[in-house]
N, C-alpha and C positions, 0 to 999 in steps of 0.2 A: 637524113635524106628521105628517109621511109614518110617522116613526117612530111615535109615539102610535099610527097607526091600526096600522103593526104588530103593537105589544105587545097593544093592544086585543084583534087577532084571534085574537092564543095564549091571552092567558087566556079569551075566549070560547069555544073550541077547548076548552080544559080545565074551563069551569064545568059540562060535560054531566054529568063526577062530583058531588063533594061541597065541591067549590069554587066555588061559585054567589057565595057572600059576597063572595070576590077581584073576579070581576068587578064588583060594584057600588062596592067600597070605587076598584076604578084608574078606574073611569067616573064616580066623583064626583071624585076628585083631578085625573083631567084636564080634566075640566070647570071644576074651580075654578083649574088652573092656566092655563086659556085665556083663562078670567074674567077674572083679574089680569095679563095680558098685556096684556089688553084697555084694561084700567084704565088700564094703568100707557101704552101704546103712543098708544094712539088721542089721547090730551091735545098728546102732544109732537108728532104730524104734524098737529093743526089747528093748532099753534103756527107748525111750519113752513112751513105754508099759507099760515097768515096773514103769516106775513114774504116770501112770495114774491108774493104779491099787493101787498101797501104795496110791493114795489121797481117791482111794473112801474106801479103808479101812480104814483111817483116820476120811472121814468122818463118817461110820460108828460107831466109838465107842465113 
């Protein structure tokens, strides 16, 4: 992510020219690709959440 906000800040840097397009075309792709991170990440750690919770009610009883 660190990186993203790097590249972000060059082509920001450069859209004062006639590169204005660039930055919106890498700030919707990384947007979309944070998107689908999102998508894809966030399902599998309520998954694993959820199996770390049913262990310690297991071991509870």
């Amino acid at each position: 992510m660190y990186a993203v906000g790097l590249v972000l800040n060059q082509v920001l840097n450069v859209s004062h020219g006639d590169a204005g397009w660039i930055t919106w075309t890498v700030t919707l792709l990384s947007l979309i690709t944070m998107i689908a991170f999102a998508a894809v990440l966030l399902p599998h750690l309520q998954q694993q959440g959820d199996r770390s919770d049913s262990a310690h009610e297991n071991d509870g009883s």
